[in-house]
TIMAR-841926 format. One record per residue (C-alpha): x, y, z. Coordinates in steps of 0.05 Angstrom, whole numbers. Layout:
// residues N
<u = X; v = Y; w = Z>
...
// end
This chain:
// residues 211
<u = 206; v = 133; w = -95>
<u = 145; v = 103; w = -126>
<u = 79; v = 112; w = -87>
<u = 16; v = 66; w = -104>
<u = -52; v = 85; w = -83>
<u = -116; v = 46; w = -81>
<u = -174; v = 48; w = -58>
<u = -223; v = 4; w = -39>
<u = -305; v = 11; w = -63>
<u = -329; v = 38; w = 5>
<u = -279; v = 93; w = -3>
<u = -278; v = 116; w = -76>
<u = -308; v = 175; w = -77>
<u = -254; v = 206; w = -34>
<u = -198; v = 182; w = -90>
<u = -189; v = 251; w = -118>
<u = -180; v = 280; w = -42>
<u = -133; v = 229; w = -28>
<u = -89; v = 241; w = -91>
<u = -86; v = 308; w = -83>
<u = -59; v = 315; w = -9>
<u = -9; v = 251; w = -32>
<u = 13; v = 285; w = -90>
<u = 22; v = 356; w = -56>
<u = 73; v = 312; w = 1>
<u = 111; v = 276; w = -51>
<u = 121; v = 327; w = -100>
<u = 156; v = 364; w = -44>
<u = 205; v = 305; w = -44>
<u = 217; v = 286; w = -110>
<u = 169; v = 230; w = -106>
<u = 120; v = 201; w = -159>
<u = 51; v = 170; w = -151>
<u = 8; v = 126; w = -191>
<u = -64; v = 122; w = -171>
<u = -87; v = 55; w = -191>
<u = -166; v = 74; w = -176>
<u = -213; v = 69; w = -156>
<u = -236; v = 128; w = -188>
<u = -302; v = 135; w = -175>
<u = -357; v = 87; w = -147>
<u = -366; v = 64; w = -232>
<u = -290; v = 46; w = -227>
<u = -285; v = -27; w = -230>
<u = -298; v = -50; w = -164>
<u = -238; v = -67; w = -106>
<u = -250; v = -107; w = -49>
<u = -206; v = -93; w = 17>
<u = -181; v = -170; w = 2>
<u = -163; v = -148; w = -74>
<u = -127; v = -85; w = -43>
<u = -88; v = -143; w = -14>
<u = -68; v = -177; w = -77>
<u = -58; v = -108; w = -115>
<u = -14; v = -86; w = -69>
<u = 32; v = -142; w = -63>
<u = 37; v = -150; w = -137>
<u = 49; v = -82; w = -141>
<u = 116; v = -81; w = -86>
<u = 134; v = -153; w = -98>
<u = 145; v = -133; w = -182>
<u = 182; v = -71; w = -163>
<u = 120; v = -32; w = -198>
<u = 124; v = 10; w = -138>
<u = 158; v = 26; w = -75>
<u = 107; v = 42; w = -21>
<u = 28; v = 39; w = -28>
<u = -25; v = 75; w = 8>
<u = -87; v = 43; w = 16>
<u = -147; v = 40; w = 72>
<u = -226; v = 18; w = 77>
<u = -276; v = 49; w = 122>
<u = -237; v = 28; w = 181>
<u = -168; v = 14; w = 154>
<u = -170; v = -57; w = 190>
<u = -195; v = -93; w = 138>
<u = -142; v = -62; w = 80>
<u = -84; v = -76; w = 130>
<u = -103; v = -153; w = 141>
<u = -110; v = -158; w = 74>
<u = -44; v = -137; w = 60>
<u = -9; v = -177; w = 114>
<u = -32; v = -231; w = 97>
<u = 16; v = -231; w = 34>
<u = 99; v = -233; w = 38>
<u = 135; v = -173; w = 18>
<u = 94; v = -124; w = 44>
<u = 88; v = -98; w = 112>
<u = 29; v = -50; w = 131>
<u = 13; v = -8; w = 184>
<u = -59; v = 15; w = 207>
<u = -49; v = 95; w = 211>
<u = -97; v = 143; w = 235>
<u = -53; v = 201; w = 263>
<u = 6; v = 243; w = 233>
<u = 41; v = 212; w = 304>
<u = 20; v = 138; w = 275>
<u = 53; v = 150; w = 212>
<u = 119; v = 170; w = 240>
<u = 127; v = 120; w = 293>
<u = 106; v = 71; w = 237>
<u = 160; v = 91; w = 196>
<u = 215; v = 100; w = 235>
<u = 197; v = 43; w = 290>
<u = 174; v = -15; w = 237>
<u = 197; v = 5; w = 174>
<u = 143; v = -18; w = 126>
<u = 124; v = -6; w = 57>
<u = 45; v = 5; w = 59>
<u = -3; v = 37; w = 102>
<u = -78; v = 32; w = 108>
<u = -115; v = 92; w = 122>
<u = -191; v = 93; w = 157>
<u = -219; v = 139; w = 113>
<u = -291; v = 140; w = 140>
<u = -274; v = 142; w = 213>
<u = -270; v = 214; w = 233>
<u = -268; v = 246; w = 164>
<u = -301; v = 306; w = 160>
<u = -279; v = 377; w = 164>
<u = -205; v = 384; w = 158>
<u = -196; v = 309; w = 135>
<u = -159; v = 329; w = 77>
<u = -115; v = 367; w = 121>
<u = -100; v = 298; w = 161>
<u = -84; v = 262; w = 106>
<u = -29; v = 316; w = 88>
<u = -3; v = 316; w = 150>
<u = 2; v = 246; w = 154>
<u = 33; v = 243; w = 93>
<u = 85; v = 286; w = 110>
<u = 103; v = 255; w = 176>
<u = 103; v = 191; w = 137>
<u = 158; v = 208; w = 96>
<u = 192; v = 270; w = 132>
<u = 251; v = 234; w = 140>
<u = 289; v = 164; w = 123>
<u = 247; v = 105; w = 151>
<u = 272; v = 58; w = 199>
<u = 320; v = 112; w = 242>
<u = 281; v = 93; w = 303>
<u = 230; v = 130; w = 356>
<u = 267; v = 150; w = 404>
<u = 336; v = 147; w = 368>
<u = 359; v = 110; w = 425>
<u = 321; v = 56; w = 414>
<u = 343; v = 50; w = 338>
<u = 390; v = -7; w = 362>
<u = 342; v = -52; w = 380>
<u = 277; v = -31; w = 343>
<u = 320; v = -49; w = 282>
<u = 344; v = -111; w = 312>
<u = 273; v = -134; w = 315>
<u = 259; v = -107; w = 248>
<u = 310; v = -159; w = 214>
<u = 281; v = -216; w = 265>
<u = 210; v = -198; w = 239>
<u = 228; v = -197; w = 158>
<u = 260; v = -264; w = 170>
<u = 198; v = -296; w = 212>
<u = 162; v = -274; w = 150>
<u = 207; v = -305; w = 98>
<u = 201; v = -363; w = 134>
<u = 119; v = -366; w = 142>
<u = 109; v = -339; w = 64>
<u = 111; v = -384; w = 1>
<u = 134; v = -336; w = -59>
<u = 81; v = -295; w = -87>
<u = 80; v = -326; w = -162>
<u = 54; v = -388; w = -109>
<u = 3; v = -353; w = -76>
<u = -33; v = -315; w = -127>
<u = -47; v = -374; w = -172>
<u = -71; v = -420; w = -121>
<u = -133; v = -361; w = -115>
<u = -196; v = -358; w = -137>
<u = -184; v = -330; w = -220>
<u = -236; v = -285; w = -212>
<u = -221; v = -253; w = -144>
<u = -156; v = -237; w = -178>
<u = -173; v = -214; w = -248>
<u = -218; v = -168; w = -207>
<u = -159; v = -146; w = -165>
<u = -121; v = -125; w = -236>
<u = -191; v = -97; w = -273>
<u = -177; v = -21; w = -256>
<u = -177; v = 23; w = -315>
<u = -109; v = 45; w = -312>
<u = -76; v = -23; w = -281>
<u = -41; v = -56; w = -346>
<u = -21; v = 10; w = -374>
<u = 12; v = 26; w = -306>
<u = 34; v = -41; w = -285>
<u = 69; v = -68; w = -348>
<u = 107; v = -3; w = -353>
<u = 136; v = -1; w = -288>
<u = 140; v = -84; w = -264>
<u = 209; v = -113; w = -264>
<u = 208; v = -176; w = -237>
<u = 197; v = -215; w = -301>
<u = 164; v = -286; w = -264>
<u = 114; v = -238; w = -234>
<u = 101; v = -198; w = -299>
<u = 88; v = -268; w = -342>
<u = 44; v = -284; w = -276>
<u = -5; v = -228; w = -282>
<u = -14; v = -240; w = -354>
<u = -28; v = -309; w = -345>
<u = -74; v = -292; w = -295>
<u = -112; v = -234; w = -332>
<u = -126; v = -295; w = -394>
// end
């Protein structure tokens, strides 16, 4: 698996915190992750809304499996990516948040609050929620015997969203140019995204878009 993170400009000073307990979960499984900034509060400046349209380039290319992302409440981040198809996010808070999320809804991103509540020992709940995040295979179901028909509602929910969403290669160029070009500024973005994008429409998308 592929893990994204991003953060937004009200968070990025705790990027390197957020790396490290990410990176310290997924190298236990065999997992990579690409931190796509920001770095630092000089990083080129991300929006919660241009966390949004990261984020969905980023799973709707294939340039990554899962992201992790937040703001200073984690609501913003998590409308923001909603509000685009292919990507389902959950607002997590708690190690118990990230299971159920995983194993009840089955998503692909999460948004973190990373100013509420994070002081001593808040890289030690990141960790933790990292590793309930992905301690097992998502979508199993919490409590197993409701896997049945959380996963029933699962496949009703994808296809609600197929049918509200136009495709993405839509979307993005009917935004503002600028509000995008800022979403793909990072430093590391083109280096990162052009290796690992597969869905070619997409790919000749962001390049248009970065003209």
């Amino acid at each position: 698996m592929k893990i994204a993170l991003i953060n937004e400009n009200s968070q990025a000073a705790k990027n390197a915190v957020i790396f490290n307990a990410l990176k310290k979960v997924a190298d236990a499984h065999g997992f990579e992750v690409v931190n796509y900034g920001m770095y630092s509060a000089e990083s080129p400046s991300l929006t919660y809304v241009q966390n949004g349209i990261l984020a969905a380039t980023l799973l709707n290319s294939g340039a990554c499996d899962y992201v992790i992302t937040g703001c200073g409440t984690g609501e913003g981040a998590m409308l923001a990516l909603n509000s685009f198809p292919g990507v389902i996010c959950g607002h997590v808070a708690t190690p118990l948040d990230a299971y159920t999320f995983a194993q009840i809804n089955d998503g692909n991103a999460i948004s973190i609050p990373f100013a509420l509540g994070f002081g001593w020992g808040g890289d030690l709940n990141l960790e933790y929620i990292f590793e309930k995040l992905f301690c097992e295979p998502s979508g199993q179901g919490y409590p197993r015997e409701r896997a049945v028909p959380e996963q029933t509602n699962k496949k009703i929910l994808d296809g609600v969203r197929a049918a509200a969403f136009k495709p993405l290669t839509e979307i993005i160029p009917s935004l503002d140019k600028d509000l995008v070009k800022g979403a793909y500024a990072g430093e590391k973005f083109q280096e990162y995204f052009f290796r690992d994008a597969k869905d070619e429409k997409i790919v000749a998308m962001v390049k248009d878009m970065l003209k």
